[in-house]
N, C-alpha and C positions, 0 to 999 in steps of 0.2 A: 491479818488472818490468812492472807493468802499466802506467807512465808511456808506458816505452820502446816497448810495443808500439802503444797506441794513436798516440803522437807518428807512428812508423813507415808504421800503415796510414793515417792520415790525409796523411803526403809520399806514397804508393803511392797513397791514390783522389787525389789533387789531379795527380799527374803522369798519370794513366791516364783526368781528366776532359780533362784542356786538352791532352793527347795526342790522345784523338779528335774534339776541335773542331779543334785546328790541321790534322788527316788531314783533314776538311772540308771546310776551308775552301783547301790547299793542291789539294786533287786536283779541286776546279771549275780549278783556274791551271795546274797542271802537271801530266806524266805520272805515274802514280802508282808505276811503276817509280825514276825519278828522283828522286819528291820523299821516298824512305825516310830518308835520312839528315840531307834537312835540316826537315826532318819533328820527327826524334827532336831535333836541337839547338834548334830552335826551342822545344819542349814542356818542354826542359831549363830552358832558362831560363827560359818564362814562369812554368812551375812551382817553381819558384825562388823568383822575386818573388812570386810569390801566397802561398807556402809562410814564407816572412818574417815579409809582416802578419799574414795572416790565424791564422798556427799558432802565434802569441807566447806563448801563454798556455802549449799546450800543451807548446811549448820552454824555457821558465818550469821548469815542473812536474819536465818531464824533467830539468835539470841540478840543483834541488834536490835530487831521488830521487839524482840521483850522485853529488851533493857529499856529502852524509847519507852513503853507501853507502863514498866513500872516507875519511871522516870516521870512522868504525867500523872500519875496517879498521889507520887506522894505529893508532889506542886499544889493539886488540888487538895490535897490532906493539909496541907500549910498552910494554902490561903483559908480553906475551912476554919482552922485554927486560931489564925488571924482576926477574921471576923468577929469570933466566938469573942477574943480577949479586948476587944474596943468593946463591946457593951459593956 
């Protein structure tokens, strides 16, 4: 669980950094009523691409923890199964 969180808060501070650089840099150019939504897609994506390279490792980490997690699970679905067919 701890993969998942960390991976998590680091896509939330990476989209919540380049969210208010792009509010920055858009609201010197545009109204800042107008520039909310494209504000938000622009930060969608850049944090996106940043969130790619830069969280590789951390996305790494996180699908091992998951693979592992449903890895165990179907074991127990087997052995479950097992049991079931001796009676």
């Amino acid at each position: 669980m701890k993969a998942f969180w960390l991976y998590t808060l680091a896509r939330l501070g990476v989209f919540v950094v380049t969210y208010a650089i792009v509010w920055g840099i858009a609201s010197v150019w545009f109204d800042p009523e107008f520039a909310n939504l494209f504000v938000l897609l622009v930060a969608l994506v850049v944090s996106s691409l940043i969130s790619y390279f830069a969280l590789g490792r951390l996305r790494d980490d996180l699908a091992q923890h998951i693979s592992g997690r449903a890895e165990r699970m179907s074991q127990r679905i087997e052995e479950s199964r097992r049991a079931e067919d001796v009676d």
